[in-house]
N, C-alpha and C positions, 0 to 999 in steps of 0.2 A: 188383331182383328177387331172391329169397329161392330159396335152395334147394328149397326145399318147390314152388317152381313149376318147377323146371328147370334154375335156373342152377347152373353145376358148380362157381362162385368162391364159398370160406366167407364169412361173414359178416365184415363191416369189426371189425378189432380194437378193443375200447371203451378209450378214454381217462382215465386217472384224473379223479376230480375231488377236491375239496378235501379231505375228509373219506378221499380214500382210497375211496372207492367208484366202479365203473364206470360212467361215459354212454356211451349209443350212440353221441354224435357231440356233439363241441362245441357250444353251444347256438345259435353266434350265425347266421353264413350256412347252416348245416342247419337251421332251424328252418322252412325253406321245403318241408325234406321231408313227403310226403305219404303217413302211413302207411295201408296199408289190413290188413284182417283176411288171414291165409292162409288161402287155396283148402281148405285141408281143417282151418280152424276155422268153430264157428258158435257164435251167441253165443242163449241161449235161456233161460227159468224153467224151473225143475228142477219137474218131475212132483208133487213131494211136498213140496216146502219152498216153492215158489214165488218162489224167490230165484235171481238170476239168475248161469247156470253159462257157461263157454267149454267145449265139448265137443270134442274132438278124438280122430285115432283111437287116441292112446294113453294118454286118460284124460279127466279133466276139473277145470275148475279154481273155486272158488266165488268170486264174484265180491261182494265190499261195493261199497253202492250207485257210492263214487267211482270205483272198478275197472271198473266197471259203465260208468259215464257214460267215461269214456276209453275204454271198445271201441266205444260206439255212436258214436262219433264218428271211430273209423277205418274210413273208407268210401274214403279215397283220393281224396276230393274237397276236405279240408281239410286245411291244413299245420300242422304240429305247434304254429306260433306261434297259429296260429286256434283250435286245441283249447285252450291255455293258455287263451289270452283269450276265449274259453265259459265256459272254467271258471272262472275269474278272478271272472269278471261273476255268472256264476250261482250261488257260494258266497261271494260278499262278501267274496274272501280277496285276499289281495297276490301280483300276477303273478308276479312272482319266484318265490316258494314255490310255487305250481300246475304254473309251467312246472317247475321241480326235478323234481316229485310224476309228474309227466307223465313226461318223460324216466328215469328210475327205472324206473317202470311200464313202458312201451314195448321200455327193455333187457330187463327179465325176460320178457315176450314174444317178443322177437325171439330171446333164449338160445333161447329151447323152438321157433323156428322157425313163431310163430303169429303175426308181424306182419313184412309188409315194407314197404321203402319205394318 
């Protein structure tokens, strides 16, 4: 549970990975976690560009289509290895790389407090 819903314990410290960059969580037995959107994000096409935004009440964030396909799929019903392997399958790309792509993504969400697990 995410701050953003009540819990008063900060978010899990992120762990380096290779390159020196932060993951949420080691990939291998967390890949079972199940992220959903926060309670006070929502994922929508913008009015005027019709490209699709994460609104929140402290701004908004614009979303390229992959960005895109990774929030629709955090509904909290599929675990983050299920999201890769969507996406995996749906862009003809090599799992390894998508889950990377995924997890990357999901940190920078959960930084801003717009995805929990």
């Amino acid at each position: 549970m995410s701050m953003a819903t009540g819990d008063p314990s900060p978010p899990a410290p992120l762990p380096q990975g290779e390159r020196g960059e932060q993951r949420p969580f080691p990939q291998g037995e967390n890949g079972e976690l199940r992220p959903r959107l926060s309670a006070r994000a929502r994922l929508q096409d913008d009015k005027i560009s019709g490209q699709p935004v994460l609104i929140f009440p402290e701004g908004l964030v614009k979303l390229n289509p992959t960005a895109a396909e990774i929030v629709k799929l955090c509904n909290g019903a599929r675990t983050v290895n299920q999201i890769a392997d969507e996406l995996a399958a749906q862009y003809n790309a090599p799992r390894e790389r998508i889950a990377a792509n995924v997890w990357e993504y999901l940190a920078k969400l959960r930084e801003k407090n717009l995805v929990s697990w």
